[in-house]
C-alpha positions in Angstrom: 48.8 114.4 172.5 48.0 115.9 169.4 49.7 119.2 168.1 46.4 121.2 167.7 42.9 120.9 168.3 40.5 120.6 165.4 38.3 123.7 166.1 37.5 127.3 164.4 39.4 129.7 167.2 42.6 127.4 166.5 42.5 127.7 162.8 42.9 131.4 163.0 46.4 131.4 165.5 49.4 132.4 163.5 51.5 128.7 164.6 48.6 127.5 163.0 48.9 129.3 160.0 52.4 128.8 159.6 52.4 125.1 159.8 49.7 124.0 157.7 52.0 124.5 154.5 55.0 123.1 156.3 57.3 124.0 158.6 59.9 126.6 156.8 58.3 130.2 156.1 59.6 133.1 154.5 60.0 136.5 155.2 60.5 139.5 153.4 59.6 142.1 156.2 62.0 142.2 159.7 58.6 143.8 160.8 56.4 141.1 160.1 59.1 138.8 161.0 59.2 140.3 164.2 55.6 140.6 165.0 55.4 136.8 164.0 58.3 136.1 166.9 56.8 138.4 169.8 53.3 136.6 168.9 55.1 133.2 168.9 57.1 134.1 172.4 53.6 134.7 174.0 52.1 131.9 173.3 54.7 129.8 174.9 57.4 129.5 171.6 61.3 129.8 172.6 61.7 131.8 170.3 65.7 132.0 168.5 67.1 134.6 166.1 70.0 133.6 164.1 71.5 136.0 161.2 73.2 134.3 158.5 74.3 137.2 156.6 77.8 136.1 157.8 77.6 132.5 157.3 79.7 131.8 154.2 81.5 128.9 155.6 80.2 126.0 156.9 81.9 126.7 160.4 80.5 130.1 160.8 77.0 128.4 160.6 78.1 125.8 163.1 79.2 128.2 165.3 76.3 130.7 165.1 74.1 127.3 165.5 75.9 125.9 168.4 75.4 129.7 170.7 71.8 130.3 169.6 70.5 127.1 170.0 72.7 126.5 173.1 73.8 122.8 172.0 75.5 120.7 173.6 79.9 120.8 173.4 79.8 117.7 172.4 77.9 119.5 169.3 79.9 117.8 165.7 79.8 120.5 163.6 78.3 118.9 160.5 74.8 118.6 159.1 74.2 115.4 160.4 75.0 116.4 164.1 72.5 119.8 163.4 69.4 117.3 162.9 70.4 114.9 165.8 70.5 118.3 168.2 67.6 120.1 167.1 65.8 116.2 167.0 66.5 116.9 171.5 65.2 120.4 171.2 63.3 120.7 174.8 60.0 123.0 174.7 56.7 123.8 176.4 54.3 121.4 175.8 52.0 124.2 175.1 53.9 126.3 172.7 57.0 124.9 170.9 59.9 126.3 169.5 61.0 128.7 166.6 63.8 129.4 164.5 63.7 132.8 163.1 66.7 132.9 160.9 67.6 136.7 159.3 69.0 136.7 155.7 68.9 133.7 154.6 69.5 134.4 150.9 73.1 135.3 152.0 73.6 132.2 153.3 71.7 130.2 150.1 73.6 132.5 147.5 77.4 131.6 149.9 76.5 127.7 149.5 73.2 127.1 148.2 73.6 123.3 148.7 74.1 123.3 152.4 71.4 126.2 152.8 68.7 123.7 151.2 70.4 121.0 153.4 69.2 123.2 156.4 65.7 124.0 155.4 65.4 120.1 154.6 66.8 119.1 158.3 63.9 122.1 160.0 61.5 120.4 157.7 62.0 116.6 158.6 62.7 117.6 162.0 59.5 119.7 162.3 57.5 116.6 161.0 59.4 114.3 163.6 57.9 116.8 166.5 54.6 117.5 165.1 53.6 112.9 165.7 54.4 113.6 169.3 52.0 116.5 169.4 54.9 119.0 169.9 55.9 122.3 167.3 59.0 123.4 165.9 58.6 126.0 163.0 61.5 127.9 160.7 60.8 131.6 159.6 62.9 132.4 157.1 63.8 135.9 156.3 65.1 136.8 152.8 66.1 140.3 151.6 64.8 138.7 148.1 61.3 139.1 147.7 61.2 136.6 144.2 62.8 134.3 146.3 61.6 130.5 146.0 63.4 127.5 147.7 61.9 124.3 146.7 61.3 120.7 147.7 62.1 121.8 151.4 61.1 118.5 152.8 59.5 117.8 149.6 57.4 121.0 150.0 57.6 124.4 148.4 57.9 126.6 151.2 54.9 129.5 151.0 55.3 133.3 152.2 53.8 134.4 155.6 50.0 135.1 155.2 50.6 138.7 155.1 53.1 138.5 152.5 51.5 136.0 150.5 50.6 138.5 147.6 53.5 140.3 145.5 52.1 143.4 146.1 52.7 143.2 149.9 56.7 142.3 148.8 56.8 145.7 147.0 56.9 143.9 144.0 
């Protein structure tokens, strides 16, 4: 099955949007963000919020990560364990699932290295989905809008396609 269908009314649907550039978008607006998410949830996405203003230990992401995503107790609490849970992520086959994760530059300026470990994990993880023709995207909410987090899966992850120009991040 493939993920999309290679036709001019599926080009324009936001997923579609979102995961041409790769899997991990940001956000500047809780507005947009939010638009994005109700769109997503009717169109068949479980959609999951997760703030990481608070997360600046590694256990407070585990724990937030765990609830949200409702894994497993057998869950390890390390990076390693994230990707292996998210890799058995069950969704509709005609929607998929998103990650909408609130202030993320709290979390990236508490322990940038295991922030960019994340993005990375949503990235390769999203790529893993996408060859069995199912969707798991990341939007990424920053209260920075000159924020840039590179080589996310070896991609540069792009704004949201309203927020693509400067000008529409009040900058």
């Amino acid at each position: 099955m493939v993920s999309f269908t290679d036709a001019v009314d599926v080009w324009d649907r936001l997923d579609y949007q979102l995961l041409q550039d790769g899997a991990v978008t940001l956000y500047y607006s809780s507005d947009i963000l939010q638009e994005d998410c109700d769109w997503l949830n009717q169109h068949n996405y479980k959609v999951r919020g997760l703030d990481a203003s608070n997360w600046n230990t590694e256990a407070a992401f585990h724990a937030d990560v765990k609830r949200i995503l409702e894994f497993p107790g057998y869950y390890g609490e390390n990076l390693n364990a994230f990707s292996d849970c998210l890799s058995d992520l069950e969704m509709d086959e005609e929607g998929g699932f998103a990650i909408a994760i609130l202030h993320f530059d709290a979390f990236f300026r508490a322990m940038p290295d295991r922030a960019q470990a994340v993005l990375d994990i949503l990235e390769t993880n999203s790529r893993r989905f996408l060859l069995t023709g199912k969707r798991l995207i990341a939007l990424v909410q920053t209260d920075n809008p000159r924020a840039v987090f590179e080589h996310v899966g070896c991609m540069t992850p792009g704004w949201n396609p309203r927020e693509r120009m400067d000008r529409n991040r009040g900058l």
